[in-house]
N, C-alpha and C positions, 0 to 999 in steps of 0.2 A: 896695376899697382893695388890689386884688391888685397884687401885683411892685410895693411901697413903695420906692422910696432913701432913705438917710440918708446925706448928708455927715458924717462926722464934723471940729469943729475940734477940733485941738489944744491942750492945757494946761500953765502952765507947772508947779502946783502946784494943787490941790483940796483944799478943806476944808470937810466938808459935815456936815450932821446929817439921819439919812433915814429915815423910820417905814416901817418893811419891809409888804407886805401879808402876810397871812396864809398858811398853811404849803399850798403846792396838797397836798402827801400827807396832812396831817391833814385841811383841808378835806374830801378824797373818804373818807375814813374816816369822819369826823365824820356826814356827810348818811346815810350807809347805812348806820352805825349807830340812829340819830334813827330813820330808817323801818322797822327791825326790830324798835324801840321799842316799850313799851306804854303810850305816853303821845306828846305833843307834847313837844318839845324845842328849846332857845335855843340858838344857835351864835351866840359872841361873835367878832369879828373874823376871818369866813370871806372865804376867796379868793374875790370872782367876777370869774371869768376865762371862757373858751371852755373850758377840761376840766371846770373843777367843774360849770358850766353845763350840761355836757355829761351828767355821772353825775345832776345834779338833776333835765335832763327827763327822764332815762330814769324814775326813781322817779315822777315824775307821772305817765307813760305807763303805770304800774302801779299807781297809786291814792295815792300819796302828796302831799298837800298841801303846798307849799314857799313860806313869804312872804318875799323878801329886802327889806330894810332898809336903812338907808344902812349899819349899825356891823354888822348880825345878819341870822341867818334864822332861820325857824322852821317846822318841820318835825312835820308830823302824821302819823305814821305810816297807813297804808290800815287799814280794817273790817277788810280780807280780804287773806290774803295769795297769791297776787296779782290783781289786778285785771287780763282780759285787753287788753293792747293791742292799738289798731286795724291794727296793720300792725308792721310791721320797726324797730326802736328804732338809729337812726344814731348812731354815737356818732365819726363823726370823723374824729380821730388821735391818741385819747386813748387810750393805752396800758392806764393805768390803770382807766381805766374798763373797758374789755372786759374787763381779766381779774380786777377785783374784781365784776362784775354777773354775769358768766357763774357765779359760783356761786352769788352770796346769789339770784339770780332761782330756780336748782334748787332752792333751799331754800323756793321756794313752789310753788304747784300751776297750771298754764297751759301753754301752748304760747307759745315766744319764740323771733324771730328777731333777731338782733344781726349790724349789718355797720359800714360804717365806709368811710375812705377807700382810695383803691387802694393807698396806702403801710401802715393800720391792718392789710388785708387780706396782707400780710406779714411783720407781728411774730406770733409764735406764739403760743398759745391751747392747744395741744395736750392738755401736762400737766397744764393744771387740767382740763380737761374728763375725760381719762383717771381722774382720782383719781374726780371727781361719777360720772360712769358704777358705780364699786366703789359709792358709797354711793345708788345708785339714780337716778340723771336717769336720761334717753333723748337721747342728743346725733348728730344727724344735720348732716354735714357737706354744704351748699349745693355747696361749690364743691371746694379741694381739704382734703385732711385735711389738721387742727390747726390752722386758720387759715378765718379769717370770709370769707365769710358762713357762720353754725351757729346751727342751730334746736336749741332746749333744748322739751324735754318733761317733766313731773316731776310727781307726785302728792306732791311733798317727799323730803329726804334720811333715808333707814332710819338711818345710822349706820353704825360696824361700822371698822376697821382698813385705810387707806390710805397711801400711802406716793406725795408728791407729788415731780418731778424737778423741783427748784428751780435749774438748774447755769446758765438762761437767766434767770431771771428771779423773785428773792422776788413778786411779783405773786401768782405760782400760788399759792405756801403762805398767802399772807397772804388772798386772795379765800377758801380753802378754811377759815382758821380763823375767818373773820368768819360764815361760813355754818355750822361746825358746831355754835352751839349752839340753833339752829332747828330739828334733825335729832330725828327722834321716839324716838332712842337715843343712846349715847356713842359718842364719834369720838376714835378713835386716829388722829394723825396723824405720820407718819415724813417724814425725807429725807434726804441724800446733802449730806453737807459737801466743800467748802465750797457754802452758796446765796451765790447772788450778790445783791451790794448786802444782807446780811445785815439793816443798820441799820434798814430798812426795818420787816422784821417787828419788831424790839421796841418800835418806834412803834405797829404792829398789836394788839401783847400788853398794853402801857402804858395803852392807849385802852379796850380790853375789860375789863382789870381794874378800870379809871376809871367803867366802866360796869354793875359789878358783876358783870359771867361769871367764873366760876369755871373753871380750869385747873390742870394741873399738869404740871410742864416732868417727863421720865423722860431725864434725861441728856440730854445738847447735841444732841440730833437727833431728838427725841421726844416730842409734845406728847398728853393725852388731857381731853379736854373733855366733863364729861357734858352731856345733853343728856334732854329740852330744858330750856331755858335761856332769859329774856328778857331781851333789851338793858333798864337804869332812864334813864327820858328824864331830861336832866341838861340843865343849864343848863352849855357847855362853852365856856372860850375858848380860840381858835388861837392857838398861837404865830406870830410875827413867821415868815418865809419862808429859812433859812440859804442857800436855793439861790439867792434874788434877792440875797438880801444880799453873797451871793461877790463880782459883778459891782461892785459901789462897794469893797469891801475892797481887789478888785483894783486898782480904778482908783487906791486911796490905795498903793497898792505900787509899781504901777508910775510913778506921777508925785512920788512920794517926800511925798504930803502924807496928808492922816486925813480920817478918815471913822470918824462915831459914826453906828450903828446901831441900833436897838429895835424890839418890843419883843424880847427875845431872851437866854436865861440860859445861864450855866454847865454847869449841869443838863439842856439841855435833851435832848427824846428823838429831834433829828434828828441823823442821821450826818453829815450834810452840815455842822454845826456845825464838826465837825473839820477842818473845812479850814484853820481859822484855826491850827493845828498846822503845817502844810504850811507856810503863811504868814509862819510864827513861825521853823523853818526857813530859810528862805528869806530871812531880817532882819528881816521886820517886826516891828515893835513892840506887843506884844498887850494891851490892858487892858480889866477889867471895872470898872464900877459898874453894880449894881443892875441893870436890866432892858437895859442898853448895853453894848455894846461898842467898842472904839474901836482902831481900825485905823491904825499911822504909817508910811507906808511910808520903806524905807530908802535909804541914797546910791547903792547898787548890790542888784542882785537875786543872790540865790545859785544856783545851779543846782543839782537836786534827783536822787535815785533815789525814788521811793516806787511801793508798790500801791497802787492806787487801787480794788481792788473796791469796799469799802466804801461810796464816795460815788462812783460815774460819771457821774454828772452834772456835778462838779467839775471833768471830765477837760477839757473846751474852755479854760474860763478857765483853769487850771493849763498848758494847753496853748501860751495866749496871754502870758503870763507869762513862760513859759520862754523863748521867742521875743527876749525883751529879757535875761534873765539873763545873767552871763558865766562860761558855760561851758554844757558839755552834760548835757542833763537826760533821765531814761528814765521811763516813764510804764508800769506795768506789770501783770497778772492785771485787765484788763478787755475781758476778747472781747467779751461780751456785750451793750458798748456798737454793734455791728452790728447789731442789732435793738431800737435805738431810733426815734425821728423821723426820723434819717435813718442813716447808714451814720457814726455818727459817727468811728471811727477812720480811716475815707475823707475825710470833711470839714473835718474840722483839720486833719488832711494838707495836702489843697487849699487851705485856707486861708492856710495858714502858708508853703505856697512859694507862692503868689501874693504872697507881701507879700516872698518874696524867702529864707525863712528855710529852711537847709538841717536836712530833716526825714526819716526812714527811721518808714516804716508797717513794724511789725510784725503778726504774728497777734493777738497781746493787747496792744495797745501802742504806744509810738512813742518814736522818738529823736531828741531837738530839740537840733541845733547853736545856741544860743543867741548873743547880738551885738549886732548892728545892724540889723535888718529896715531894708529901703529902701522907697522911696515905692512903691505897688502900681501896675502900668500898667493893671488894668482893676478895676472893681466886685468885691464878695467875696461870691459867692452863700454864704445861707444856708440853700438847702436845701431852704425848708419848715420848720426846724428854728428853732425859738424861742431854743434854748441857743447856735446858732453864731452866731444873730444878736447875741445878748446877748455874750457872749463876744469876738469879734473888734473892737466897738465900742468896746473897749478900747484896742485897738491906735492905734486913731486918736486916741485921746489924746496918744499919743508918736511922731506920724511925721505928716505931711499925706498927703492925697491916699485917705486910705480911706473907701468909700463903702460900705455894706453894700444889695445887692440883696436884698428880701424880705423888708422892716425887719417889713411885718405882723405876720410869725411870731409876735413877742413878745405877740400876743394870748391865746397858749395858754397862759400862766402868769401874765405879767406886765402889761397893757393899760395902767397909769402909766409905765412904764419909760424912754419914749425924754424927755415931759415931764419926769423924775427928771432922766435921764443929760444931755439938752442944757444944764440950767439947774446943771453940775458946774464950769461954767468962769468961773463966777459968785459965786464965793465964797458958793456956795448952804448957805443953813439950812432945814430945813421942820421945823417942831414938831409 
C-alpha cells in the first residue's frame, strides 16, 4: 500500500461524534511497563498501530508474552530479564520506541542490536545512550555515533548520579526513568531546562507512580529514584488519543461545525490535550461533559502567536489552521521538531506554499500569512510522515483539489483515520 492518494472532498459544515483510539505515548509506556512487571498485566483500550506494534515485538524478541484483543492486551512480563534475541530488533520509524527500549533493554542483561529505517537512523539516540553508559551499559555504535544502528551490552544498570541532555528530545529522560528503578542501586537523575515536549515526561512520572515506583522530584530538574524497584502488574486503561483527536477538532474549526470527542478528560495527563487552549484562542467554542469534549468551530479563525514546545506534534495541524485564519500567525520554541518523521518545520513549510499560503520557515518556527489558500496545482507529499498526512487533509475540507501523496503514513499512529475523516461530510455519528 506504498505512495497511497487520498482525494480529499470538501465540506460545507461537519458534525460528528468520534471514539478517539488510545494514547500512542501511553500505549508505548503502558507495554514496557507490563514487561518490567512482576506479574501479567490488562491494558484497556491500547493503540494498535505500526509503533506500539513495533515496541510489543521488540519485548517479545526478549521474552515477553503479548495477547492483543479486540478492547486489550495482555502482557506477561519474561522469567528472565532478558531473554536473548535471534538477531537485530527493527523498530522502524518509531522514535519512541528506539529511545524508550534503548534503556529499559540496559536495564537487563544480554547483548542488543537496535536499528530502524534510514530516516529512524537520523533522529538521535545519543544522550540516552551517554547517560546508560555513566550507569553501566557497554554501547557500541554500528554505524555513526549517537544514532542507530547501536549494539547495547549490559550485565544491568549499577545506578549512581546522571545527568540526561533532554534540549532534543523528553524521550531520552523518560526511556532513562522507566529503566531506573531496575538498576541494582538509586538513580539520580538531572537535566538542563528547558526539555523539550516537557508534557511528555509527567505522563512518564504519572504512569510510574500509577504503577507503584517510588520517586522523589529535588527541584524542577532533579529526579532520584531508589532502586531496585518493581513495576505492580495493574489492570490500566489508555486514554482516548489528544494527538488524533486534534485532526476532527480542527476540522470542526475550520469548517465552522463540532465535533464531540471521547474518551478524553479535563484532567488528563496528555500535553497535547492543551491544544484545545490554542483552539479556544483562536474562537472555538470549548466544552466538556464527562469523558467528551466538544469542539464548535467559529465564523472566522483568529490568528495566533504561541510556543508551542510543549505539544510539537500539534505544530502541522495548528500550522494548517493558521493557513485559513485572518491574519498572521507565528509558531514558536520548536526546533526540535527537525528531528522528527520527517523535517517537520521543512514540511509544513512545503505544504502550506503548495496550497499557495505565503509562509517564512524560521530556525524554531514559522510565519503563516494567513487568507485564502487556493486550489493546489500538484498532490501534497507527506513525507513518510503520518502527522503531515493527517494534518494537511484538513485543508481539503475548505478548498478542492487537495490530494495528499503517502495517505499510508497514518498507519503509524492512526490506521482508522482516513475511514473516520472520509465519512466527516456525512453528517457522521460513530458511538
Amino acid at each position: 500500500m506504498k505512495n497511497l492518494s487520498k482525494a480529499i472532498k470538501p465540506v460545507s459544515k461537519i458534525c460528528a461524534r468520534i471514539r478517539l483510539p488510545g494514547s500512542k505515548s501511553i500505549t508505548h509506556r503502558a507495554l514496557i511497563m507490563a514487561a518490567l512487571s512482576k506479574g501479567p498485566a490488562e491494558i484497556e483500550n491500547p493503540l494498535r498501530a505500526e509503533d506500539t506494534l513495533l515496541t510489543a515485538g521488540a519485548l517479545e524478541a526478549l521474552g515477553a508474552t503479548i495477547q492483543w484483543s479486540a478492547n486489550s492486551v495482555r502482557v506477561t512480563p519474561p522469567a528472565y530479564r532478558w531473554r536473548q534475541p535471534e538477531g537485530p530488533i527493527f523498530l522502524g520509524n518509531s522514535g519512541t520506541s528506539a529511545r524508550l527500549l534503548l534503556a529499559v533493554f540496559s536495564a537487563g542483561t544480554g547483548k542488543f542490536v537496535l536499528d530502524g529505517t534510514p530516516r529512524l537512523r537520523r533522529r538521535p539516540v545519543g544522550p540516552a545512550a551517554d547517560a546508560l553508559e555513566k550507569l553501566g551499559a557497554q554501547i557500541r555504535w554500528i554505524g555513526e555515533r549517537g544514532f542507530l544502528p547501536v549494539e547495547i551490552e549490559s550485565a544491568g544498570l549499577a545506578g549512581g548520579d546522571v545527568f540526561v541532555d533532554a534540549s532534543e528530545s523528553s524521550q531520552f529522560l523518560s526511556g532513562i526513568l522507566l529503566a531506573a528503578p531496575s538498576a541494582r542501586g538509586r538513580v539520580g537523575v538531572e537535566w538542563s531546562e528547558p526539555a523539550a515536549s516537557w508534557p511528555y515526561v509527567e505522563i512518564t512520572l504519572a504512569m510510574m507512580k500509577e504503577a507503584g515506583i517510588r520517586f522523589e522530584r529535588q527541584g524542577s530538574k532533579r529526579i532520584e529514584i531508589p532502586a531496585p524497584q518493581t513495576y505492580a502488574p495493574l489492570s490500566f486503561t489508555v486514554e482516548g488519543d489528544c494527538s488524533s483527536a486534534s485532526y476532527f477538532w480542527g476540522a470542526a474549526a475550520l469548517t465552522g461545525g463540532e465535533v464531540v470527542t471521547s474518551p478524553v478528560s479535563p484532567s488528563s495527563v496528555q500535553g497535547d490535550c492543551h491544544f484545545l487552549d490554542v483552539l479556544d484562542k483562536m474562537g472555538c467554542h470549548i466544552e466538556w461533559k464527562g469523558d467528551a469534549v466538544r469542539v464548535a468551530g467559529p465564523e472566522k479563525l483568529l490568528p495566533i502567536d504561541v510556543d508551542m514546545n510543549g505539544m510539537p506534534d500539534m505544530v502541522p495541524t495548528l500550522g494548517v489552521l493558521s493557513a485559513f485564519a485572518s491574519g498572521t500567525s507565528r509558531i514558536s520554541n520548536v526546533a526540535h521538531l527537525r528531528i522528527k518523521e520527517s523535517d517537520r518545520l521543512s514540511t509544513v513549510t512545503a505544504g502550506l506554499k503548495a496550497l499557495g499560503v505565503e509562509t517564512e520557515e524560521l530556525p524554531d518556527g514559522m510565519i503563516i500569512h494567513g487568507g485564502a489558500p487556493v486550489r493546489p496545482s500538484s498532490p501534497i507529499s507527506a513525507f513518510d510522515d503520518h502527522r503531515i498526512a493527517m494534518a494537511f487533509a484538513l485543508a481539503g475540507l475548505r478548498i478542492a483539489g487537495v490530494t495528499i501523496e503517502g495517505a499510508e503514513s497514518v498507519n503509524k499512529s492512526f490506521p482508522e483515520f482516513w475511514d473516520i475523516f472520509e465519512s466527516l461530510g456525512e453528517d457522521f455519528r460513530q458511538d
